[in-house]
C-alpha positions as a Markdown table, in Angstrom:
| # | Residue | x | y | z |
|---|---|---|---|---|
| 1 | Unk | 57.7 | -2.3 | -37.0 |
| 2 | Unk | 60.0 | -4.2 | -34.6 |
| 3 | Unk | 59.9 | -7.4 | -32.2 |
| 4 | Unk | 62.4 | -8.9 | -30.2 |
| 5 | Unk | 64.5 | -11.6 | -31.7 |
| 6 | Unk | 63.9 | -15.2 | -30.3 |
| 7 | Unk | 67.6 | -16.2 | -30.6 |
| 8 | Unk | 69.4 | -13.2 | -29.2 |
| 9 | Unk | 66.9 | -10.9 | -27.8 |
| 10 | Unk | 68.2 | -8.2 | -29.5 |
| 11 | Unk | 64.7 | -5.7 | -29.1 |
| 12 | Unk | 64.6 | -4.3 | -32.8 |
| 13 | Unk | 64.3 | -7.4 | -35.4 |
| 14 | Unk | 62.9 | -6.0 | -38.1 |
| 15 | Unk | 59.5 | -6.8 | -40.1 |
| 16 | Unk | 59.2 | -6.8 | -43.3 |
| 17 | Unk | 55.3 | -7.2 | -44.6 |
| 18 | Unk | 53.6 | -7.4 | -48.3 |
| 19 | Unk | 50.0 | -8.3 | -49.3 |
| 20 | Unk | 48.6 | -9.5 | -52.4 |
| 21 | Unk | 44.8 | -9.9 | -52.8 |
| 22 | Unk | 44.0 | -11.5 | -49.9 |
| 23 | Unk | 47.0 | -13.2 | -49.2 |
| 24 | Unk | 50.2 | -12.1 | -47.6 |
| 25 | Unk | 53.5 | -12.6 | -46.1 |
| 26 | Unk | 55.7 | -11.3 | -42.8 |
| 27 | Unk | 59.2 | -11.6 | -42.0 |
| 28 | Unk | 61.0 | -10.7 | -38.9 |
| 29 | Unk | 65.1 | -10.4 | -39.4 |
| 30 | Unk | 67.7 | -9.9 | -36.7 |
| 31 | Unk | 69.9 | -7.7 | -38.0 |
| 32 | Unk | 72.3 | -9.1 | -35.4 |
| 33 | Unk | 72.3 | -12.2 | -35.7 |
| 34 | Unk | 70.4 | -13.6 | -38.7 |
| 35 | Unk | 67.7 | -15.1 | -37.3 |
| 36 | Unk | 64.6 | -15.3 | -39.5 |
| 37 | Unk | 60.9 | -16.0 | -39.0 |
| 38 | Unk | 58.8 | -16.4 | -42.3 |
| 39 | Unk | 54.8 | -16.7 | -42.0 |
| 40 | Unk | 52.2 | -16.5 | -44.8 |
| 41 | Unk | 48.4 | -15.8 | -43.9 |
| 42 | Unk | 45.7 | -15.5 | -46.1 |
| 43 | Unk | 42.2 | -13.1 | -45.1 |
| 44 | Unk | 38.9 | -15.3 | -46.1 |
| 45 | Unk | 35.8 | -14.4 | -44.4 |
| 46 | Unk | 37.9 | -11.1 | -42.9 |
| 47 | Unk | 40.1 | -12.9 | -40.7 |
| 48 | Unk | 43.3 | -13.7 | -40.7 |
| 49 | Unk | 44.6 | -17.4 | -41.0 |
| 50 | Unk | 48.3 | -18.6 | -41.4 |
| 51 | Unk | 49.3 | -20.8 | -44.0 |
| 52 | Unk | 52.3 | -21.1 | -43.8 |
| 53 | Unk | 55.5 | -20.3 | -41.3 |
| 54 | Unk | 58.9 | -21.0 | -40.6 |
| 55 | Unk | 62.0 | -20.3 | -38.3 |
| 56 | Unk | 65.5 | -20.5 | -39.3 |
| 57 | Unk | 68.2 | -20.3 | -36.9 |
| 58 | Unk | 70.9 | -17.0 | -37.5 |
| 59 | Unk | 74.3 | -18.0 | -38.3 |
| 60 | Unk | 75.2 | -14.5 | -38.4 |
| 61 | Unk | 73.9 | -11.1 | -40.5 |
| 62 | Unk | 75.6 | -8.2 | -42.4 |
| 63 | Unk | 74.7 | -5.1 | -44.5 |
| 64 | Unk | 75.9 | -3.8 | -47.1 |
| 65 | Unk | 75.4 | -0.4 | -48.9 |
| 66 | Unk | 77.6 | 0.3 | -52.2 |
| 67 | Unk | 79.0 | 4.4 | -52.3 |
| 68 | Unk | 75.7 | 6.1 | -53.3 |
| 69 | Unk | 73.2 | 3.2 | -52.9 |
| 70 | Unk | 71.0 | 1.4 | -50.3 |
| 71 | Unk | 70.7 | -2.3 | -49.6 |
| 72 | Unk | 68.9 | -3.8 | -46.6 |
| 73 | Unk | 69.9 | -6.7 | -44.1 |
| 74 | Unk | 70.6 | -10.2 | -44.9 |
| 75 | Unk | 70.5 | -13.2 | -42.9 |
| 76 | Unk | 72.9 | -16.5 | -43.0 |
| 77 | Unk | 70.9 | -19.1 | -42.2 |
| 78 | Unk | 74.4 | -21.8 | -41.9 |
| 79 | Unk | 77.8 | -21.0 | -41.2 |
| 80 | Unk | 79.3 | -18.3 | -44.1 |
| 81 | Unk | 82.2 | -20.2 | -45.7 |
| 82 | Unk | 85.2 | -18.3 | -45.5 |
| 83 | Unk | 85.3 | -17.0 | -48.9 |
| 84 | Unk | 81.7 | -15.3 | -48.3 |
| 85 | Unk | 83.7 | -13.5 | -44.9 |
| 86 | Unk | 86.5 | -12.0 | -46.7 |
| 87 | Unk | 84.6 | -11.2 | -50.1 |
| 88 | Unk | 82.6 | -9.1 | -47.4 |
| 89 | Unk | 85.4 | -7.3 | -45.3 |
| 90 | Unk | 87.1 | -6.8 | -49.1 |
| 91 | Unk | 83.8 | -4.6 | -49.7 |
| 92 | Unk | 83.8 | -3.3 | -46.4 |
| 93 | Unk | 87.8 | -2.0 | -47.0 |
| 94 | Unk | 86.9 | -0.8 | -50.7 |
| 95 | Unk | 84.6 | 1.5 | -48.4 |
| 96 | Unk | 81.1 | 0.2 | -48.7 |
| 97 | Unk | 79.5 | 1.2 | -45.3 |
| 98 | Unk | 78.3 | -1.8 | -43.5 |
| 99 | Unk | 78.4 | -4.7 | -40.6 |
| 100 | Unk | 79.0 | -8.3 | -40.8 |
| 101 | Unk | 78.2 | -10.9 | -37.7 |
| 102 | Unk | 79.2 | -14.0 | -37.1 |
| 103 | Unk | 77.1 | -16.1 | -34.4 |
| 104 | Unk | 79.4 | -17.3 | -31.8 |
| 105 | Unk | 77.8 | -21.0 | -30.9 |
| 106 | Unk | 80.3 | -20.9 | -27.5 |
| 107 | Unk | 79.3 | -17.7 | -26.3 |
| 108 | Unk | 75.3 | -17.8 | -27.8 |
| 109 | Unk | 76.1 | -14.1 | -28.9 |
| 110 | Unk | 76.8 | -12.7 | -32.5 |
| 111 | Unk | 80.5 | -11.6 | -32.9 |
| 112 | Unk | 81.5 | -8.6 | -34.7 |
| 113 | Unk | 83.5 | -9.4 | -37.3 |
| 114 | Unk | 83.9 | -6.7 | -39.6 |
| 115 | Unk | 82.8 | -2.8 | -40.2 |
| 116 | Unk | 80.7 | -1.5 | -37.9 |
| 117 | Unk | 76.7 | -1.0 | -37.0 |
| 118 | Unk | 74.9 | 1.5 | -38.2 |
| 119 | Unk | 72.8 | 4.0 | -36.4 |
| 120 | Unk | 71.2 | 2.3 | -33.2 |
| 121 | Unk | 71.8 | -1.2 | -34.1 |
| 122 | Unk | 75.4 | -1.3 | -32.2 |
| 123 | Unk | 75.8 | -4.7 | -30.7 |
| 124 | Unk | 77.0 | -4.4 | -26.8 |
| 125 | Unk | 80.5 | -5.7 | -26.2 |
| 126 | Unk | 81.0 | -7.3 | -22.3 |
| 127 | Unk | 80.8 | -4.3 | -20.8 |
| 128 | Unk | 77.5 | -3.0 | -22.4 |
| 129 | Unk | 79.8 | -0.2 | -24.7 |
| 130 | Unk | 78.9 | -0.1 | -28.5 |
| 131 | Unk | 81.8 | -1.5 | -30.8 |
């Protein structure tokens, strides 16, 4: 399942959903550029009613998958300190496959800052050519 994110517009944020009795939780995830929306419902009486939701801004995302594993996308939700950057792009040279953005706050675009996208999720450059 996919909607478009409300920060970039990127068309493929991803949803994540879980239930438990008759309660349960969504999350929709930029993979671009981190931006997160959280919402809990519950089902009484057959219908659904929210109980809880909220929106963080994306500060950037990344993925990460070790040789021979799987990970999924994470979010920053503030600015990565530098030591959370390079710790990243070390994994990233070690050869881990992977992405990390950075949100640009000048340009209101994520920035590509190290490995590359996989599959479809290639962010644009200027030009509209995947990086």
């Amino acid at each position: 399942m996919h909607e478009a994110c409300e920060q970039c517009r990127f068309a493929y944020a991803r949803i994540d959903t879980e239930c438990w009795g008759e309660q349960g939780a969504r999350r929709v995830m930029c993979p671009i550029c981190g931006w997160t929306k959280y919402e809990e419902h519950s089902w009484g009486s057959g219908t659904a009613t929210l109980t809880k939701r909220s929106v963080k801004r994306g500060h950037g995302a990344y993925r990460l998958i070790p040789p021979g594993g799987f990970s999924g996308y994470n979010a920053f939700h503030e600015p990565p300190t530098p030591e959370v950057v390079r710790h990243i792009q070390a994994l990233l040279d070690r050869g881990w496959k992977g992405y990390l953005t950075i949100w640009d706050e000048e340009r209101a675009k994520a920035r590509l800052v190290a490995g590359h996208p996989l599959q479809r999720y290639e962010i644009p450059d200027e030009e509209g050519n995947a990086q």
